[in-house]
C-alpha positions in Angstrom: -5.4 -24.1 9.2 -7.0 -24.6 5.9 -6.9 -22.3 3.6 -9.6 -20.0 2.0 -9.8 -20.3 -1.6 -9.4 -16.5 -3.2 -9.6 -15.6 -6.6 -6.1 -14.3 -7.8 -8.0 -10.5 -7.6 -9.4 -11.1 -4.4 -5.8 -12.4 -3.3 -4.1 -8.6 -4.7 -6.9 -6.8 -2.6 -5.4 -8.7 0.8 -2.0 -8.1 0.4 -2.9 -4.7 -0.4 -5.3 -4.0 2.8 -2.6 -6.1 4.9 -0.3 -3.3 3.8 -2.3 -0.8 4.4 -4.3 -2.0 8.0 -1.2 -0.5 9.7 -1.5 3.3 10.9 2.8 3.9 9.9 1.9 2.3 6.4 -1.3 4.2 5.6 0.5 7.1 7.2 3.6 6.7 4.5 1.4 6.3 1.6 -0.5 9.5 2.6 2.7 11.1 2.4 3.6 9.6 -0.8 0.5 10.6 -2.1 1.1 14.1 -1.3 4.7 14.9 -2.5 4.9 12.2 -5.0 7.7 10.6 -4.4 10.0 10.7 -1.4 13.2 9.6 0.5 13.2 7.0 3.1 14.9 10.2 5.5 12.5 12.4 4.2 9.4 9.5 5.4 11.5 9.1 8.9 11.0 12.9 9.4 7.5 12.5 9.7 7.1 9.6 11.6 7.7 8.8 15.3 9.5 5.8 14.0 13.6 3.9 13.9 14.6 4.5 10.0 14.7 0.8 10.5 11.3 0.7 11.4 10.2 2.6 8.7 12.3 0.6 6.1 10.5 -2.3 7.5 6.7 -0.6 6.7 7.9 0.2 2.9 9.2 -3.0 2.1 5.9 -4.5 2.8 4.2 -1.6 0.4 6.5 -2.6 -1.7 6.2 -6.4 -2.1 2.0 -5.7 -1.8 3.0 -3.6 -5.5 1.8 -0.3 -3.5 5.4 1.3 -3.8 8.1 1.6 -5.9 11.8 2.8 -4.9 14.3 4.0 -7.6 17.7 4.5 -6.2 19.0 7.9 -6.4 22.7 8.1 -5.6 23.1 6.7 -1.6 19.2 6.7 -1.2 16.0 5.3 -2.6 13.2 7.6 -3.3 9.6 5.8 -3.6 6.2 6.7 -5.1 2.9 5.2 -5.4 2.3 2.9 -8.0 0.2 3.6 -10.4 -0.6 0.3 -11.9 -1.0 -1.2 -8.0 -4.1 2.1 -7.2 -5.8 1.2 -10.0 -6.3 -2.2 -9.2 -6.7 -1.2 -6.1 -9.9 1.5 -7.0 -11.3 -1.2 -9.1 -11.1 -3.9 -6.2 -12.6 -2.0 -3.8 -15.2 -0.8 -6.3 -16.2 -4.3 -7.5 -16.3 -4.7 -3.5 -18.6 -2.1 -2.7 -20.9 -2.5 -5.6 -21.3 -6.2 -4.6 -21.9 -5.4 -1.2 -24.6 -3.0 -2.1 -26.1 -5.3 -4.7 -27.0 -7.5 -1.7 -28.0 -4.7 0.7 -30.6 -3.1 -1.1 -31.4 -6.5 -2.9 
């Protein structure tokens, strides 16, 4: 497969909307969103999920730059990043601006 040349922005915004085109991963990052920062248990709580799954779905958020984890004594407790939802707002900004720049010509 050859591959599709993408701008190193462009390339962010994938990784990002690969992490979050999963229903468990937009689910988590609601829930980060919401209490600011949480424990893995507290994630696996919420979620029909194995804590393995669920550690699975935040270390892609994490290496797309959507998470962060901070250990805190025998667990980790993660938040959103704020430097990765910026880009992110921007991204899909420039996105939807483009988009609509062609659409109403």
């Amino acid at each position: 497969m050859k591959p599709i040349p993408l701008q190193d922005d462009d390339k962010a915004l994938v990784q990002v909307f690969r992490a979050l085109g999963h229903p468990a991963r937009l689910r988590i990052f609601r829930l980060l969103a919401e209490r600011q920062n949480c424990i893995c248990g507290e994630i696996v709580d919420e979620l029909p999920l194995a804590q393995a799954t669920i550690s699975e779905h935040l270390k892609v958020m994490k290496d797309a730059g959507l998470i962060t984890g901070e250990i805190k004594g025998p667990a980790v407790c993660y938040g959103l990043s704020l430097d990765a939802l910026t880009s992110l707002l921007k991204g899909v900004t420039n996105l939807a601006e483009e988009g609509i720049q062609h659409v109403s010509g």
